[in-house]
C-alpha positions as CSV (number, residue, x, y, z in Angstrom):
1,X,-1.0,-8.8,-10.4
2,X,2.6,-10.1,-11.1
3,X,3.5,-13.4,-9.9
4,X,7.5,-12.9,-10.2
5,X,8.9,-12.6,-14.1
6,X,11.3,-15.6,-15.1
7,X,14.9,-14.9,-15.9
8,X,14.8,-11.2,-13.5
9,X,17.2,-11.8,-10.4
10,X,15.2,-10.9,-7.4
11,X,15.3,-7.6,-5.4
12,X,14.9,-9.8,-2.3
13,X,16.5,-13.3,-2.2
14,X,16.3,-15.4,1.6
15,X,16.8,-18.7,2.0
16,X,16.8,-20.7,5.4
17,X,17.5,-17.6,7.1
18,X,17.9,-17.9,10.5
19,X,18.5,-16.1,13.7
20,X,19.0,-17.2,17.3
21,X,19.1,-15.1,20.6
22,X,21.2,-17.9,23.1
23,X,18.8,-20.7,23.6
24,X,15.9,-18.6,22.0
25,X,14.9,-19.2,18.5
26,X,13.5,-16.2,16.5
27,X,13.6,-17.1,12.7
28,X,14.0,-20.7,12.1
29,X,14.5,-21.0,8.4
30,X,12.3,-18.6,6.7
31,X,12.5,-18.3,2.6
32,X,11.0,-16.1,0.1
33,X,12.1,-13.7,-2.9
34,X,10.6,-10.7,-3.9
35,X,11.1,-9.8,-7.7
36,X,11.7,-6.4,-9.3
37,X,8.7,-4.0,-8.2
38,X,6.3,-6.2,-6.4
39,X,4.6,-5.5,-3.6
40,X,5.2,-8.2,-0.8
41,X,3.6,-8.2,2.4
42,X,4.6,-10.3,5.3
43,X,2.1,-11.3,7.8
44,X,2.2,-13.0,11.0
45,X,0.9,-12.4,15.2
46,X,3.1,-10.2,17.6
47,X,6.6,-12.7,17.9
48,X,5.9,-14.8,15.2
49,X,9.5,-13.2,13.4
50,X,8.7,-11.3,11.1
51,X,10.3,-7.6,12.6
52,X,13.3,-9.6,12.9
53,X,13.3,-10.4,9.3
54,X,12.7,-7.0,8.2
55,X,15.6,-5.4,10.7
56,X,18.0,-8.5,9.2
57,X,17.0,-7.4,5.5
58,X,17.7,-3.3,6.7
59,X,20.8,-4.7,7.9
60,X,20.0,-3.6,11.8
61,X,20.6,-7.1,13.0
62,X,22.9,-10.0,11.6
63,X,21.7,-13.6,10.5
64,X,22.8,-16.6,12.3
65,X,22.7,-18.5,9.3
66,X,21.5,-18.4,5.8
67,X,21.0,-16.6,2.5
68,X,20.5,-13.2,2.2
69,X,20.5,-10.6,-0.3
70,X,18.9,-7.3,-1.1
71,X,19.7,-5.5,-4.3
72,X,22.2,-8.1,-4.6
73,X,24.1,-7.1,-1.3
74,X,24.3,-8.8,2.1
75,X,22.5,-5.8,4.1
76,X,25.1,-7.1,7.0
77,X,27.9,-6.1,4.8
78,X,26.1,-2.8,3.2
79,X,28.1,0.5,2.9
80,X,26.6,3.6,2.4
81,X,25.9,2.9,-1.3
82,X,23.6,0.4,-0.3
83,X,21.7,2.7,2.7
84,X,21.4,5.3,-0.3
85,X,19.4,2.7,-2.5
86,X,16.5,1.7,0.3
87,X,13.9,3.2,2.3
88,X,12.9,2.3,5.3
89,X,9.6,3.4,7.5
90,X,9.7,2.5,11.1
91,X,6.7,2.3,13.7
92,X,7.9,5.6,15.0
93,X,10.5,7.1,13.1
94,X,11.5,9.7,16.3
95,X,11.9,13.2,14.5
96,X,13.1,15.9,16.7
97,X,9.6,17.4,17.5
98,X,10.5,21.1,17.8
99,X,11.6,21.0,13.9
100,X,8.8,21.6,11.5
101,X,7.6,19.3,8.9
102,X,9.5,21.0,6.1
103,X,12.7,20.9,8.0
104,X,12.4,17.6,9.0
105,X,12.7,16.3,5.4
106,X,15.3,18.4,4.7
107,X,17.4,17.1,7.4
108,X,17.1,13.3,6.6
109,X,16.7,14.6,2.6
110,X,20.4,15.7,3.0
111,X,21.6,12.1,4.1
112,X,21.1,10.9,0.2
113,X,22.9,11.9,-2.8
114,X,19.5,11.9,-4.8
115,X,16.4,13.1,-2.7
116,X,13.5,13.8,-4.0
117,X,12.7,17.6,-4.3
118,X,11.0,18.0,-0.2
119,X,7.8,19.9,-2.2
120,X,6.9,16.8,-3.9
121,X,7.3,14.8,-1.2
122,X,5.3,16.8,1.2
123,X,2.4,16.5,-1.7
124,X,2.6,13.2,-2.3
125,X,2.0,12.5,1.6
126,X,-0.5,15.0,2.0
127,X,1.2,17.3,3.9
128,X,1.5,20.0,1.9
129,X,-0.2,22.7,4.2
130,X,1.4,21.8,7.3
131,X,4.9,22.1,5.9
132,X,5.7,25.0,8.3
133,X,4.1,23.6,11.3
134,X,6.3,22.3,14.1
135,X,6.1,17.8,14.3
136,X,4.9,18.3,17.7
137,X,2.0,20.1,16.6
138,X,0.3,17.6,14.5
139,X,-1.8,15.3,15.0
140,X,-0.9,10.9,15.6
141,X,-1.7,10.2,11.5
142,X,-0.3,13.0,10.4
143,X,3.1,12.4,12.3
144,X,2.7,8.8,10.9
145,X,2.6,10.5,6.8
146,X,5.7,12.1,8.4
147,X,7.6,8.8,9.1
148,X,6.2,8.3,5.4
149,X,7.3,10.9,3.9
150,X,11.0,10.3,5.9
151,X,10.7,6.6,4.0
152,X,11.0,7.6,0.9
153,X,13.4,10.6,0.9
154,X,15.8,9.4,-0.7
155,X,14.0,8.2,-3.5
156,X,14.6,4.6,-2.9
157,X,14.5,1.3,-4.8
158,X,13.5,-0.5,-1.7
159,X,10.9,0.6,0.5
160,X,10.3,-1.6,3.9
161,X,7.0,-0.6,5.2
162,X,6.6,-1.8,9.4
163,X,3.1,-0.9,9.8
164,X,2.7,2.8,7.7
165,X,-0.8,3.3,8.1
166,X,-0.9,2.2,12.2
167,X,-3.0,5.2,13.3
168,X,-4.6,6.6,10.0
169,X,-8.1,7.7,9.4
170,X,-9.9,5.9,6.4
171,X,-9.7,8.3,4.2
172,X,-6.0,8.4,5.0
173,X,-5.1,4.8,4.5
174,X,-6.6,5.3,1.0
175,X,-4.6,8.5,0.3
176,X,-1.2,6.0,1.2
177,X,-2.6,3.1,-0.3
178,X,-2.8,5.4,-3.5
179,X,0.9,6.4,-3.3
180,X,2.0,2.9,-2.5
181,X,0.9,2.0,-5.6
182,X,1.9,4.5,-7.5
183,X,5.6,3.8,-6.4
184,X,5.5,0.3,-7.4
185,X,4.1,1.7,-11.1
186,X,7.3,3.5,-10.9
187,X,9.6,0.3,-10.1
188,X,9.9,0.7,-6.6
189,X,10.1,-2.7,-4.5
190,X,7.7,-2.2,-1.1
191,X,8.2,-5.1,1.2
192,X,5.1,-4.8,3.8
193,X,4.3,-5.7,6.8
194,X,0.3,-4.9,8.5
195,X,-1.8,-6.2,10.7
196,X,-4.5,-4.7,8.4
197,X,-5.4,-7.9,6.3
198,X,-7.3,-5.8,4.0
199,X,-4.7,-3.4,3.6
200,X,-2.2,-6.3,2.1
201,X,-5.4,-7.6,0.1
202,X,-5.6,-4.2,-1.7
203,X,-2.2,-3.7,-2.1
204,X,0.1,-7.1,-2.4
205,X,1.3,-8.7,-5.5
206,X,2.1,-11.4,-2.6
207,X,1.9,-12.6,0.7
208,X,4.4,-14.6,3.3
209,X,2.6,-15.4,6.3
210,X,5.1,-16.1,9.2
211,X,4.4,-18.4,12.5
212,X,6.7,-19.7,14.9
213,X,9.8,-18.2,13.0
214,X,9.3,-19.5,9.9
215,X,7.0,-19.2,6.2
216,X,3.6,-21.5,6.5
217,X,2.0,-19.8,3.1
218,X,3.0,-17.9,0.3
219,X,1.4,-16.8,-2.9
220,X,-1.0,-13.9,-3.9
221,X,-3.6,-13.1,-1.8
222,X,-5.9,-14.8,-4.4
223,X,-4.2,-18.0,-4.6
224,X,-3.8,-18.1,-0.4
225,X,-8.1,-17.5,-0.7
226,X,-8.6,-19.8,-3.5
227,X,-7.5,-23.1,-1.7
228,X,-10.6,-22.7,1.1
229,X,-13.6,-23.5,1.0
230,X,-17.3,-21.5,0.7
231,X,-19.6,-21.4,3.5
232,X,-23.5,-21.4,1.9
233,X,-25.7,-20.7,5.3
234,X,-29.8,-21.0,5.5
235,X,-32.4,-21.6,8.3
236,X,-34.6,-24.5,7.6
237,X,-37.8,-23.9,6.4
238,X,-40.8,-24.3,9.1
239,X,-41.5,-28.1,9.6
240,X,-38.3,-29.3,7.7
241,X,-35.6,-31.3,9.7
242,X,-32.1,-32.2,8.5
243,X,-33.7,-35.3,7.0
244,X,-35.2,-33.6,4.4
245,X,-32.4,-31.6,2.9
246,X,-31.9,-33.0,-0.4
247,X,-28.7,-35.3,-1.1
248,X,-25.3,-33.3,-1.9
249,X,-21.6,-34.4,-2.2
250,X,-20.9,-32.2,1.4
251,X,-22.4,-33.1,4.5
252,X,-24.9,-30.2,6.2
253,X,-23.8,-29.1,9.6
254,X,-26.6,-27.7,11.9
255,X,-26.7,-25.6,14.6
256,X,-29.8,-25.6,15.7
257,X,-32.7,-24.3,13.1
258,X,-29.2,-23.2,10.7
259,X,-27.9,-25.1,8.3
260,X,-24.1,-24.5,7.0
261,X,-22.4,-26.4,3.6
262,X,-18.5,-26.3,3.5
263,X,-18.4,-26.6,-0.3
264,X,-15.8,-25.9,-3.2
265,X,-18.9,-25.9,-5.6
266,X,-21.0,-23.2,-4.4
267,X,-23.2,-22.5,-7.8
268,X,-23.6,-26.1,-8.1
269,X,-24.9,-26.4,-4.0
270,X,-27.3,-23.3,-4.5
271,X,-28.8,-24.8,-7.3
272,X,-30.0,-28.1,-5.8
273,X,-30.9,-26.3,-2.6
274,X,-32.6,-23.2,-4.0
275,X,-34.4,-25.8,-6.2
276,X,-35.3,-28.1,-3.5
277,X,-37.1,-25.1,-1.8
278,X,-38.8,-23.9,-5.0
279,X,-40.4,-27.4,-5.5
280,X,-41.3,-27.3,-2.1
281,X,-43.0,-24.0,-2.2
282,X,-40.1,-22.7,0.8
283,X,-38.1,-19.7,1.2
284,X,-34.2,-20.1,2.2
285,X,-34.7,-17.1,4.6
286,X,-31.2,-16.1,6.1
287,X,-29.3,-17.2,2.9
288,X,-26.0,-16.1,2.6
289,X,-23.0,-17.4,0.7
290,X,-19.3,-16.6,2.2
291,X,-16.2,-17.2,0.6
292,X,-13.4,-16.4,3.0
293,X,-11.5,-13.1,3.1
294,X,-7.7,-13.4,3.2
295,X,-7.9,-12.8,7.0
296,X,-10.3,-15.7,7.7
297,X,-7.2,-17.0,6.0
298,X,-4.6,-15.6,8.0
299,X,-6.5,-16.8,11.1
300,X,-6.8,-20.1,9.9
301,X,-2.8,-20.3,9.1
302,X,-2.0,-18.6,12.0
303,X,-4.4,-20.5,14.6
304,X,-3.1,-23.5,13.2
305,X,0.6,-22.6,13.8
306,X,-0.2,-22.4,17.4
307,X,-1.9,-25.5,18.3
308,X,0.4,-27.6,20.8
């Protein structure tokens, strides 16, 4: 995955962005950058800032104070050139529902001077055979590929993604995570935001994740995983207490018959345990190794944010 590419000025640039709403802080000093077709996703709970980010970077709301640039523009000073140049797909876009789907497209198609041809659209979205069918007709995840399909138009070199799979099947989700990534293989920049951690897993070059109006972790999704630990988890043999557990750098931590290791050596830890139970003739029954997914990670952040 890329990490950024040294010497490219990024598509995204904030720094110490802010906004305030009277007394009421929303954003308090949030920074990232998002280079030349990467994938970013930004993560964070209900009112932790991040829509207000996004809406700043559309250029729907103004900063307070701070840096901010998108495509090398101030989206609060953007013209139409600079509407023309990004996509944006909204929670609920809120297409007239009597037009059909194939209308639809054309309508918000004309707003650009280059949209994409509304056939190839419709296909890429997986559409296709409803293109005649009226919006109000379809069902909640295929009204969602509509407000897709709306997002990218206009062919854009920045696409902001609130929540595009919100309401999509499995199968779906996979059908958008496909054209997600084949628009970033074409050069689009896709700045993400999910509550679907392993949406932004499969589909990130990098993650922000936002609490309390500001950035608390940033880095790819591997890197955010790497710095945690791995959970090895047995139940002690029949007859065996804690006592007999043979001696490793981490501490055990029972709960009850179970025994847990917190350890950032876990082939080293299996190996004197599973050999400890081989010389004793025992089974590890219930063995299980866990190395946290990028939401246990999330939760952690996240959970941490909030504590008083």
């Amino acid at each position: 995955m890329s990490t950024g590419i040294v010497g490219r000025v990024p598509v995204i640039d904030v720094r110490d962005l802010q906004k305030t709403y009277g007394d009421v802080t929303a954003v308090a000093g949030v920074t990232f950058s998002v280079e030349p077709g990467e994938v970013f996703a930004l993560l964070g709970p209900n009112g932790a800032g991040k829509s207000t980010t996004v809406e700043i970077l559309e250029g729907h709301r103004t900063a307070t104070a701070g840096h901010v640039r998108v495509l090398g523009v101030d989206p609060a000073d953007a013209d139409r050139t600079y509407r023309d140049r990004i996509g944006i797909v909204l929670q609920s876009a809120g297409i007239e529902r009597e037009l059909s789907v194939r209308e639809a497209l054309e309508l918000y198609g004309s707003y650009y001077r280059r949209p994409r041809p509304v056939g190839e659209v419709l296909d890429l979205v997986g559409l296709g055979e409803k293109a005649d069918d009226r919006v109000k007709t379809l069902s909640g995840g295929q009204q969602r590929r509509i407000d897709l399909a709306l997002g990218i138009i206009g062919d854009p070199e920045v696409l902001f993604l609130d929540e595009p799979t919100t309401g999509f099947d499995p199968s779906a989700r996979r059908r958008s995570w496909d054209l997600l990534s084949d628009l970033r293989s074409l050069g689009t920049t896709i700045l993400l935001t999910t509550h679907y951690m392993d949406e932004a897993q499969h589909l990130a070059d990098r993650v922000g994740v936002i609490a309390d109006g500001r950035i608390v972790a940033s880095g790819t999704p591997d890197e955010l995983i790497g710095v945690s630990t791995t959970t090895v988890r047995f139940r002690l043999p029949p007859g065996t207490g804690g006592h007999d557990l043979p001696a490793l750098p981490a501490a055990p931590v029972l709960h009850g018959p179970v025994v847990e290791y917190a350890t950032d050596e876990p082939t080293a830890t299996l190996y004197v345990l599973t050999r400890w139970a081989m010389d004793r003739g025992e089974e590890l029954t219930d063995l299980s190794v866990h190395r946290p997914s990028l939401e246990d990670i999330y939760l952690q952040l996240t959970e941490r944010e909030a504590r008083p």
